[in-house]
LUMVEXTOR-733035 format. One record per residue: residue number from 1; x, y, z of N, C-alpha, C in turn. Coordinates in pm, 1 decimal. Example, Ala and Ser with C-alpha at 12.3 -4.5 7.8 and 13.67 -1.06 7.14 Angstrom:
BEGIN
+-----+----------+----------+----------+----------+----------+----------+----------+----------+----------+
!   i !     n_xx !     n_yy !     n_zz !    ca_xx !    ca_yy !    ca_zz !     c_xx !     c_yy !     c_zz !
+-----+----------+----------+----------+----------+----------+----------+----------+----------+----------+
!   1 !   1319.0 !   -569.0 !    780.0 !   1230.0 !   -450.0 !    780.0 !   1320.0 !   -330.0 !    780.0 !
!   2 !   1285.0 !   -225.0 !    708.0 !   1367.0 !   -106.0 !    714.0 !   1290.0 !      3.0 !    787.0 !
+-----+----------+----------+----------+----------+----------+----------+----------+----------+----------+
//
This chain:
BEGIN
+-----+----------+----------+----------+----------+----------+----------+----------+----------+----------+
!   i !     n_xx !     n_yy !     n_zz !    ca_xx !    ca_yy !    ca_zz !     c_xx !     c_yy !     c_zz !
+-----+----------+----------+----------+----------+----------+----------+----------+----------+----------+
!   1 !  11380.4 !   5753.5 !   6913.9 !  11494.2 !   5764.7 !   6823.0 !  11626.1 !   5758.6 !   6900.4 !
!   2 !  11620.9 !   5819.3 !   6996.2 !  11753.2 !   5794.5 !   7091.4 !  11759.5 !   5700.3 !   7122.6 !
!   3 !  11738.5 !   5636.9 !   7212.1 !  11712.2 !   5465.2 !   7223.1 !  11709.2 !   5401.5 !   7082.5 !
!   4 !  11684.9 !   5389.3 !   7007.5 !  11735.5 !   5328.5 !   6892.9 !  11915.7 !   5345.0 !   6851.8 !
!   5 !  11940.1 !   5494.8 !   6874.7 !  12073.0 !   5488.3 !   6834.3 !  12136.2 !   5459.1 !   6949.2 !
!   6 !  12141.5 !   5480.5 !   7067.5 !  12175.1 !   5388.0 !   7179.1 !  12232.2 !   5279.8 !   7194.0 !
!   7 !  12116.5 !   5150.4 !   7112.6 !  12099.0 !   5052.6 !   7095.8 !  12190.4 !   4997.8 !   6988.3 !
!   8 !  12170.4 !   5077.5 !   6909.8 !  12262.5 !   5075.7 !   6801.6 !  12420.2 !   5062.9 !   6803.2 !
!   9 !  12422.3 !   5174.0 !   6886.0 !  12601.8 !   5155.5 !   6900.7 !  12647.9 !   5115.4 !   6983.7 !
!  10 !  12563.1 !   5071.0 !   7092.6 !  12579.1 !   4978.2 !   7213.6 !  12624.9 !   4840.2 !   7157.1 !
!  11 !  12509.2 !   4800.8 !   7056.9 !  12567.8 !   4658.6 !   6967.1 !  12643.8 !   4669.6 !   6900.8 !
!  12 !  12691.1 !   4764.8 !   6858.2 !  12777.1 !   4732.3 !   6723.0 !  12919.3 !   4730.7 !   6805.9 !
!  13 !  12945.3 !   4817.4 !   6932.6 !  13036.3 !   4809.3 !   6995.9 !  13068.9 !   4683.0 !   7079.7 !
!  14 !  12942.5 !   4620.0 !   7134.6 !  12971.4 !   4497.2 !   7183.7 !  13025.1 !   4386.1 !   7048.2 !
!  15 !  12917.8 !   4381.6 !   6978.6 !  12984.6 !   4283.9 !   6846.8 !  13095.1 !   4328.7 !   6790.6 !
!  16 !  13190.0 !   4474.1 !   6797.8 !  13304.4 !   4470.7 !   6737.2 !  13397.9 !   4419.5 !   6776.7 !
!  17 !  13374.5 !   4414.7 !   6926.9 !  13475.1 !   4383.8 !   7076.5 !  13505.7 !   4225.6 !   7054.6 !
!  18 !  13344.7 !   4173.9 !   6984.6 !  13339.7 !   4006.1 !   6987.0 !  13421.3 !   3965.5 !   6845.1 !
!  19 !  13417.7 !   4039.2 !   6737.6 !  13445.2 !   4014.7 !   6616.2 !  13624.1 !   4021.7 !   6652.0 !
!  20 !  13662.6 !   4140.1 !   6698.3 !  13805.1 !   4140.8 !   6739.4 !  13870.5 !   4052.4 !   6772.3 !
!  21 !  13784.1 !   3991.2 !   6865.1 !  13912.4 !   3878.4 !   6965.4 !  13863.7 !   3741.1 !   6865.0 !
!  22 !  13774.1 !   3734.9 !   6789.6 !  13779.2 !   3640.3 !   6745.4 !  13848.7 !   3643.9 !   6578.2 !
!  23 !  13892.7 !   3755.6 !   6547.4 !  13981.7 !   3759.8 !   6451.3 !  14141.4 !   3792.7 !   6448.5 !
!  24 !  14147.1 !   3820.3 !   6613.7 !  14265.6 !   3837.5 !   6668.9 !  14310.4 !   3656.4 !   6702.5 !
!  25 !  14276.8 !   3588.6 !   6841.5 !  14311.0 !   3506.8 !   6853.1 !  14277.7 !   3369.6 !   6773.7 !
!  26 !  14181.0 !   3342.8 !   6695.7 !  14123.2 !   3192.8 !   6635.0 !  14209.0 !   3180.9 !   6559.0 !
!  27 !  14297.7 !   3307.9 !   6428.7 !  14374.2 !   3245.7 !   6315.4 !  14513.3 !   3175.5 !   6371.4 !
!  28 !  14577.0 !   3136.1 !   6304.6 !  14694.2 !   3059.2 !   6329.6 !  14778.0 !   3241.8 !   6237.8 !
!  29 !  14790.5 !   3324.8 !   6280.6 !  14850.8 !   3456.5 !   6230.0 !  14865.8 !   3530.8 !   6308.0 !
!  30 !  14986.2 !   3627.1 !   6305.3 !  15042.9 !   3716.3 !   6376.0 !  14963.6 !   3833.8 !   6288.3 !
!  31 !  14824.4 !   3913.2 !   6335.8 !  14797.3 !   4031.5 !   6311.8 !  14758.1 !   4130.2 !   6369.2 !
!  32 !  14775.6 !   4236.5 !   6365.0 !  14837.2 !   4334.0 !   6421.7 !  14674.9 !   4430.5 !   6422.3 !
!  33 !  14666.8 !   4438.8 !   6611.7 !  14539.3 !   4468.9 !   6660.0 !  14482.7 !   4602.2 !   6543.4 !
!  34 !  14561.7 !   4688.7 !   6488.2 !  14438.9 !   4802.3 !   6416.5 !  14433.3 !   4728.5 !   6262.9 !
!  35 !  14417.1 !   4629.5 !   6255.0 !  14407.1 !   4577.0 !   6150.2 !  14256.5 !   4481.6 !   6153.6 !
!  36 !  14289.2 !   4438.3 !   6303.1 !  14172.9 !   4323.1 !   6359.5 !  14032.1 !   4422.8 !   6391.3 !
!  37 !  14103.2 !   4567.8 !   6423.6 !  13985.1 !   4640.1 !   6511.3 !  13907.1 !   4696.3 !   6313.1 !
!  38 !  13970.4 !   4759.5 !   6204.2 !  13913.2 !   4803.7 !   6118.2 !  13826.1 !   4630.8 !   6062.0 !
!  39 !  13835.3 !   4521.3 !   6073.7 !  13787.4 !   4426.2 !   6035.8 !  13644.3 !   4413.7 !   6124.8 !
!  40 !  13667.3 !   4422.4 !   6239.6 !  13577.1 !   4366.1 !   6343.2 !  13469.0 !   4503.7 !   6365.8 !
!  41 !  13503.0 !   4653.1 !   6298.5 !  13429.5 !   4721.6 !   6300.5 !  13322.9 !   4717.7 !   6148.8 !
!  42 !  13408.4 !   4685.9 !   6064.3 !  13320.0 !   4622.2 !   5933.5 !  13245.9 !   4511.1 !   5959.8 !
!  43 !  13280.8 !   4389.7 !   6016.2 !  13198.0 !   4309.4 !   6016.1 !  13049.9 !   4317.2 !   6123.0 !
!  44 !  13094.6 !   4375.2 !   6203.1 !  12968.8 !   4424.2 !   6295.7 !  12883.9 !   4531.7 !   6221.4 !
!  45 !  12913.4 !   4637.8 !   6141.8 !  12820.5 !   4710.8 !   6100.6 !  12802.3 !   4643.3 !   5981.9 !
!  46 !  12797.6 !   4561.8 !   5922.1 !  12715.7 !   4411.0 !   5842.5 !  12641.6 !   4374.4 !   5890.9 !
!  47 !  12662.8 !   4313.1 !   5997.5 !  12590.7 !   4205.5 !   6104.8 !  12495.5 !   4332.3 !   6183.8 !
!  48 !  12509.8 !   4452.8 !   6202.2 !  12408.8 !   4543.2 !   6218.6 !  12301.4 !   4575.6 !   6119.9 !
!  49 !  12314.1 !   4578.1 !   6016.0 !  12278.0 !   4618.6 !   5891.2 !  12160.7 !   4490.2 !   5844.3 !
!  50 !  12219.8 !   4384.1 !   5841.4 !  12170.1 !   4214.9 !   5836.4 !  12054.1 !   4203.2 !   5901.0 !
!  51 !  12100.7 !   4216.6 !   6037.8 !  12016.1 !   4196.0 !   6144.9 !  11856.4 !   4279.4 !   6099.7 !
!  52 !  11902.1 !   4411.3 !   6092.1 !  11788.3 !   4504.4 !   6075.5 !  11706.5 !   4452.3 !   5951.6 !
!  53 !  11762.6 !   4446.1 !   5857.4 !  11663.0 !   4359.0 !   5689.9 !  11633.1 !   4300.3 !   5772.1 !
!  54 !  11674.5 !   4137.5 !   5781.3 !  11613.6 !   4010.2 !   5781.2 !  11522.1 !   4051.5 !   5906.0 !
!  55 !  11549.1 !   4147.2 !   5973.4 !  11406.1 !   4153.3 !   6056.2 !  11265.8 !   4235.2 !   6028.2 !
!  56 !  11319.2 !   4282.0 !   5930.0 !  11198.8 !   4396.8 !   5836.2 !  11186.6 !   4263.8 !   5728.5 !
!  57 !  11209.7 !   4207.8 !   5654.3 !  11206.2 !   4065.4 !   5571.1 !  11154.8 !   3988.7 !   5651.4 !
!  58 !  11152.5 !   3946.1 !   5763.3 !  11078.6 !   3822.6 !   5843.6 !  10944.3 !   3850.6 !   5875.2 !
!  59 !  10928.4 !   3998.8 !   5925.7 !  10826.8 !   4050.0 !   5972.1 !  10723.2 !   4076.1 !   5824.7 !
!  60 !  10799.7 !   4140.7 !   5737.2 !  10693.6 !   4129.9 !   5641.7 !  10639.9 !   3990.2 !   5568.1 !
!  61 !  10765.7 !   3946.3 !   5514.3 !  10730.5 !   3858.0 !   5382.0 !  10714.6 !   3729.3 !   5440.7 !
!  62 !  10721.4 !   3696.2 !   5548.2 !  10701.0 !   3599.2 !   5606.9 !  10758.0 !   3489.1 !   5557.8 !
!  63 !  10875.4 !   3453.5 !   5544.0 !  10907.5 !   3327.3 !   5418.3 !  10895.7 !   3204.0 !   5497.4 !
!  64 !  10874.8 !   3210.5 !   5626.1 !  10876.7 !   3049.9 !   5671.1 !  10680.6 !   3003.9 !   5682.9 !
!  65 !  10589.2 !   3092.8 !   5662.9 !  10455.6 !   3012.1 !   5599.1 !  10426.6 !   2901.5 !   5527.8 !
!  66 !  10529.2 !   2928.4 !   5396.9 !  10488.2 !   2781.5 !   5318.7 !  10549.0 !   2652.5 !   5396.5 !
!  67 !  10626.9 !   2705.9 !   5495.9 !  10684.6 !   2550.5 !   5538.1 !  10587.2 !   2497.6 !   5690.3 !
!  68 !  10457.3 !   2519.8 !   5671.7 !  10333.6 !   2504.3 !   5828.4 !  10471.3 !   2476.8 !   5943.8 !
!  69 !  10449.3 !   2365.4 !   5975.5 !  10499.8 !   2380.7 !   6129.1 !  10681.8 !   2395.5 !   6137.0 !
!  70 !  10734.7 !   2350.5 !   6032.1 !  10891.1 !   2407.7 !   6005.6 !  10946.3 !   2552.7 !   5940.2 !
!  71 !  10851.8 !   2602.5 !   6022.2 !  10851.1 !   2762.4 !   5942.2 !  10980.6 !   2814.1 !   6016.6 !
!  72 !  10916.7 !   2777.6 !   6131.3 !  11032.7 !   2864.9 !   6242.1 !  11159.3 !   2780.9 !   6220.8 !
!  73 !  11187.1 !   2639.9 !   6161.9 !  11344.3 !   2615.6 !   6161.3 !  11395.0 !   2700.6 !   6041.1 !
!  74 !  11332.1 !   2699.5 !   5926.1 !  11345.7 !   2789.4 !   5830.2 !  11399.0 !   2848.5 !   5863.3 !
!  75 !  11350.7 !   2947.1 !   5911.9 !  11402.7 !   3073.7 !   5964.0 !  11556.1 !   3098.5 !   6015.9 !
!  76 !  11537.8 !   2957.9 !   6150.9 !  11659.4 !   2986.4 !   6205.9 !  11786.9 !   2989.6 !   6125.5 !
!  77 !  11745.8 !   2840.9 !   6050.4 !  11824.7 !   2830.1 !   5897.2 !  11874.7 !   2968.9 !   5829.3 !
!  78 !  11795.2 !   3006.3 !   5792.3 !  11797.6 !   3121.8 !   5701.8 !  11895.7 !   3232.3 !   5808.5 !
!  79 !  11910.9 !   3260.6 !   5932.4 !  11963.5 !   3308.6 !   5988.5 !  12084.1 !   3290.9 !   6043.3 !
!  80 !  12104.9 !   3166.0 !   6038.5 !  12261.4 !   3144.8 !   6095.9 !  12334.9 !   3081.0 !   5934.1 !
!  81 !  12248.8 !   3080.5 !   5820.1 !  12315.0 !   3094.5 !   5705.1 !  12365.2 !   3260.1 !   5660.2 !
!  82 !  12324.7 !   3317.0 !   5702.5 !  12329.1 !   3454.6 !   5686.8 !  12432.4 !   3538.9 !   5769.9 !
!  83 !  12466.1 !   3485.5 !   5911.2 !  12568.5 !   3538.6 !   5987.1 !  12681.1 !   3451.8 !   5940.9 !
!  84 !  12663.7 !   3317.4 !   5952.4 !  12811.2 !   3280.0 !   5914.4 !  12847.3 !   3354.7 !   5806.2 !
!  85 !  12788.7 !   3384.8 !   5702.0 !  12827.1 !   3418.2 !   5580.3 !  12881.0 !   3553.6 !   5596.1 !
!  86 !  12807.2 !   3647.7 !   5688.0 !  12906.5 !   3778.9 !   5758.9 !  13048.6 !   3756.5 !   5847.9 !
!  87 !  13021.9 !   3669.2 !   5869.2 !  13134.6 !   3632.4 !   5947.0 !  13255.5 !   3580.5 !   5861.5 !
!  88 !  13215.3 !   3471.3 !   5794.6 !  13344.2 !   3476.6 !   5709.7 !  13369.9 !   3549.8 !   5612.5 !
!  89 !  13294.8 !   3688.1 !   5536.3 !  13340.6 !   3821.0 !   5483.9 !  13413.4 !   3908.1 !   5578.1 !
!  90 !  13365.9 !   3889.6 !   5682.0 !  13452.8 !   3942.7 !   5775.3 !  13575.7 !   3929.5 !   5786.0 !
!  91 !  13594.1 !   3768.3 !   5806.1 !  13733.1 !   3741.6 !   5860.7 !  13785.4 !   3743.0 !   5705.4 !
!  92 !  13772.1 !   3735.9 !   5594.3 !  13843.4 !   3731.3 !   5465.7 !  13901.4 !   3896.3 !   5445.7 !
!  93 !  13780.5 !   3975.7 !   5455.0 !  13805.8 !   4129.1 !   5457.6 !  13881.8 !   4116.1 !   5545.1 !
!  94 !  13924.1 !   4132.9 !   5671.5 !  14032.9 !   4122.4 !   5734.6 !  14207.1 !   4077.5 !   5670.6 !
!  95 !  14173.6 !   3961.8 !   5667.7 !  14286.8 !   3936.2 !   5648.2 !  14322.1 !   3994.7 !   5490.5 !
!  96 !  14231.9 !   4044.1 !   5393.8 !  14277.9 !   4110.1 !   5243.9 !  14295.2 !   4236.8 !   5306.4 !
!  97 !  14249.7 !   4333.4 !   5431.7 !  14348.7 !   4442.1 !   5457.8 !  14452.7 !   4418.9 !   5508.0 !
!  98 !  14463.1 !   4331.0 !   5631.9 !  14599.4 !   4314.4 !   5656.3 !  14706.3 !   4298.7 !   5554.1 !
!  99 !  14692.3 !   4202.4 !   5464.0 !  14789.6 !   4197.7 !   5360.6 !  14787.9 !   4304.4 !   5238.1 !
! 100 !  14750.6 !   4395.7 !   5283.3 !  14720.8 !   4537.5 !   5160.2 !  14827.9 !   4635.2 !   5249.5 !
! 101 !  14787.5 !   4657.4 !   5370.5 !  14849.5 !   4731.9 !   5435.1 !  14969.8 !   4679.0 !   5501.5 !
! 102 !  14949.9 !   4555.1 !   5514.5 !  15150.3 !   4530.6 !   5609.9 !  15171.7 !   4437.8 !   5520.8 !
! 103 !  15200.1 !   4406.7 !   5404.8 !  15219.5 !   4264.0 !   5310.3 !  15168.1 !   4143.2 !   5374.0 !
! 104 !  15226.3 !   4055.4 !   5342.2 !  15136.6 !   3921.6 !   5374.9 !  15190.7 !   3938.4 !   5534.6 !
! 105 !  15069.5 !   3821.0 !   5614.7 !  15063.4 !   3816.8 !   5732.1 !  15100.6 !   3697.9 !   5770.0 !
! 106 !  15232.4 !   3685.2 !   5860.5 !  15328.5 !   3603.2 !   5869.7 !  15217.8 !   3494.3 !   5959.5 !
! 107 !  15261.3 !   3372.8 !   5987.9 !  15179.2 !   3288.1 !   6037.4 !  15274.6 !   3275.6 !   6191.6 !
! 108 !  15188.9 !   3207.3 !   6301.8 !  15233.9 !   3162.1 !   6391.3 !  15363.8 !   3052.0 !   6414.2 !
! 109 !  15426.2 !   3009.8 !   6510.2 !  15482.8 !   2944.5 !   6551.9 !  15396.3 !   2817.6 !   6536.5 !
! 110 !  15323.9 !   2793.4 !   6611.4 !  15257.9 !   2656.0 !   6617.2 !  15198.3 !   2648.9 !   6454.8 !
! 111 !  15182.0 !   2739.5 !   6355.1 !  15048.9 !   2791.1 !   6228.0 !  15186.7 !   2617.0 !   6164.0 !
! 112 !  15067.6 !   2548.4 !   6069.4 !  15110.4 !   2435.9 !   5999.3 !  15178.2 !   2549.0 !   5881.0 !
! 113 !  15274.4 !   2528.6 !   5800.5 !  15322.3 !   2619.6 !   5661.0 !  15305.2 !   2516.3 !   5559.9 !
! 114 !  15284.7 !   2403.4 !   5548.7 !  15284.5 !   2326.0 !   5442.9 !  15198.9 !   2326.3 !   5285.7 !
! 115 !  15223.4 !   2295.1 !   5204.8 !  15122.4 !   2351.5 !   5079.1 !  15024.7 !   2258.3 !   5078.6 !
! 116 !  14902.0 !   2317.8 !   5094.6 !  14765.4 !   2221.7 !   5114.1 !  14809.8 !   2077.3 !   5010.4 !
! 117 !  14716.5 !   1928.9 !   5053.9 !  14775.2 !   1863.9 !   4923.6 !  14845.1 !   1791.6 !   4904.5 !
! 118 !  14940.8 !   1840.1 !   4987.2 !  15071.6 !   1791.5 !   5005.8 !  15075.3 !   1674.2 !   5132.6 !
! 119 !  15136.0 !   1519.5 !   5058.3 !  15116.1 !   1449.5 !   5138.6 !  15209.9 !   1485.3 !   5274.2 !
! 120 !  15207.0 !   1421.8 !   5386.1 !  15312.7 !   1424.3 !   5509.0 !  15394.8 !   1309.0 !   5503.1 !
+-----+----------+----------+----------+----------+----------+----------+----------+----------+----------+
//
Protein backbone atom coordinates (compact mmCIF):
# COMPACT_ATOMS: atom_id res chain seq x y z
CA UNK A 1 0.00 0.00 0.00
CA UNK A 2 2.82 2.40 0.54
CA UNK A 3 4.44 1.82 -2.60
CA UNK A 4 1.32 2.26 -4.30
CA UNK A 5 0.82 5.70 -2.83
CA UNK A 6 4.42 6.45 -3.48
CA UNK A 7 3.88 5.68 -6.89
CA UNK A 8 1.06 7.52 -6.99
CA UNK A 9 2.20 10.85 -6.15
CA UNK A 10 5.47 10.36 -7.58
CA UNK A 11 3.35 10.35 -11.01
CA UNK A 12 1.00 12.63 -10.57
CA UNK A 13 3.82 15.04 -9.56
CA UNK A 14 5.96 14.19 -12.45
CA UNK A 15 2.84 14.51 -14.93
CA UNK A 16 1.80 17.82 -13.23
CA UNK A 17 5.38 19.26 -13.77
CA UNK A 18 4.78 17.89 -17.60
CA UNK A 19 1.17 19.20 -17.92
CA UNK A 20 2.52 22.74 -16.59
CA UNK A 21 5.11 23.58 -18.98
CA UNK A 22 3.08 22.36 -21.56
CA UNK A 23 0.18 24.61 -20.70
CA UNK A 24 2.47 27.31 -19.75
CA UNK A 25 4.67 27.55 -22.85
CA UNK A 26 2.69 25.77 -26.17
CA UNK A 27 -0.35 28.51 -26.02
CA UNK A 28 0.22 31.65 -27.91
CA UNK A 29 -1.07 33.37 -24.08
CA UNK A 30 0.26 35.24 -21.38
CA UNK A 31 -0.88 32.91 -18.27
CA UNK A 32 -0.07 33.30 -15.16
CA UNK A 33 1.93 30.19 -13.52
CA UNK A 34 -0.90 29.43 -10.44
CA UNK A 35 -3.33 29.26 -12.96
CA UNK A 36 -1.17 26.71 -15.23
CA UNK A 37 -0.12 24.81 -11.89
CA UNK A 38 -4.24 24.40 -10.66
CA UNK A 39 -4.76 23.12 -14.48
CA UNK A 40 -1.81 20.79 -14.73
CA UNK A 41 -2.70 19.43 -11.21
CA UNK A 42 -6.32 18.58 -12.57
CA UNK A 43 -5.27 17.23 -15.57
CA UNK A 44 -2.78 14.77 -14.10
CA UNK A 45 -5.12 13.50 -11.44
CA UNK A 46 -7.45 12.57 -14.67
CA UNK A 47 -4.72 11.09 -16.42
CA UNK A 48 -4.08 9.27 -12.92
CA UNK A 49 -7.50 8.22 -12.49
CA UNK A 50 -7.70 7.09 -16.54
CA UNK A 51 -4.74 5.33 -16.39
CA UNK A 52 -5.91 3.18 -13.36
CA UNK A 53 -9.67 2.17 -15.18
CA UNK A 54 -8.45 1.53 -18.55
CA UNK A 55 -6.02 -0.70 -16.81
CA UNK A 56 -8.60 -2.56 -14.59
CA UNK A 57 -10.88 -2.37 -18.16
CA UNK A 58 -8.02 -3.89 -20.27
CA UNK A 59 -7.17 -6.44 -17.84
CA UNK A 60 -10.62 -7.52 -17.36
CA UNK A 61 -12.89 -7.03 -20.34
CA UNK A 62 -10.42 -7.54 -22.68
CA UNK A 63 -11.86 -5.41 -25.61
CA UNK A 64 -9.09 -5.96 -28.10
CA UNK A 65 -10.07 -10.11 -28.49
CA UNK A 66 -12.59 -9.64 -31.08
CA UNK A 67 -10.04 -7.89 -33.18
CA UNK A 68 -7.36 -11.61 -33.28
CA UNK A 69 -4.13 -10.19 -34.22
CA UNK A 70 -5.10 -6.20 -34.14
CA UNK A 71 -6.12 -6.47 -30.67
CA UNK A 72 -3.12 -4.85 -29.37
CA UNK A 73 -3.44 -1.74 -31.98
CA UNK A 74 -6.90 -1.45 -30.60
CA UNK A 75 -5.82 -0.92 -27.64
CA UNK A 76 -3.15 1.45 -28.30
CA UNK A 77 -5.93 3.29 -30.20
CA UNK A 78 -8.19 3.22 -27.50
CA UNK A 79 -5.41 4.71 -25.37
CA UNK A 80 -3.96 7.57 -26.93
CA UNK A 81 -7.75 8.37 -27.84
CA UNK A 82 -8.29 8.61 -24.28
CA UNK A 83 -5.22 10.80 -23.17
CA UNK A 84 -5.50 13.21 -25.86
CA UNK A 85 -8.95 13.64 -24.83
CA UNK A 86 -7.49 14.39 -21.07
CA UNK A 87 -5.30 16.50 -22.37
CA UNK A 88 -7.35 18.72 -24.20
CA UNK A 89 -9.94 18.92 -21.01
CA UNK A 90 -7.09 19.86 -19.51
CA UNK A 91 -5.84 22.55 -21.46
CA UNK A 92 -9.66 23.93 -21.99
CA UNK A 93 -10.18 23.65 -18.04
CA UNK A 94 -7.26 25.71 -17.85
CA UNK A 95 -7.74 28.27 -19.83
CA UNK A 96 -11.94 28.50 -18.52
CA UNK A 97 -10.10 29.13 -15.01
CA UNK A 98 -7.82 31.46 -16.11
CA UNK A 99 -10.50 33.54 -17.61
CA UNK A 100 -12.88 33.08 -14.43
CA UNK A 101 -10.26 34.21 -12.23
CA UNK A 102 -8.10 37.04 -14.09
CA UNK A 103 -10.75 37.88 -17.07
CA UNK A 104 -9.82 36.93 -20.39
CA UNK A 105 -6.22 35.92 -21.05
CA UNK A 106 -4.44 38.42 -23.07
CA UNK A 107 -2.56 36.74 -26.01
CA UNK A 108 1.12 37.01 -26.90
CA UNK A 109 3.11 39.33 -28.94
CA UNK A 110 3.89 36.97 -31.70
CA UNK A 111 -0.26 35.19 -30.73
CA UNK A 112 -2.12 35.89 -34.51
CA UNK A 113 -5.51 38.28 -33.07
CA UNK A 114 -7.40 38.00 -36.21
CA UNK A 115 -11.15 36.64 -36.31
CA UNK A 116 -10.93 33.03 -37.51
CA UNK A 117 -12.45 33.18 -41.27
CA UNK A 118 -11.34 36.06 -41.95
CA UNK A 119 -9.64 36.33 -45.22
CA UNK A 120 -5.79 38.02 -45.11
Amino acid sequence: MVLWLVNFILSLTILAVLFALMFKFFPDAKIKWRHVWIGALVTALLFEIGKFSLGLYFGKANPGTGYGAAGSVILILLWVSYSSMIVFYGAEFTRAYADMYSGKVPPTEIAKTEPAGKPN
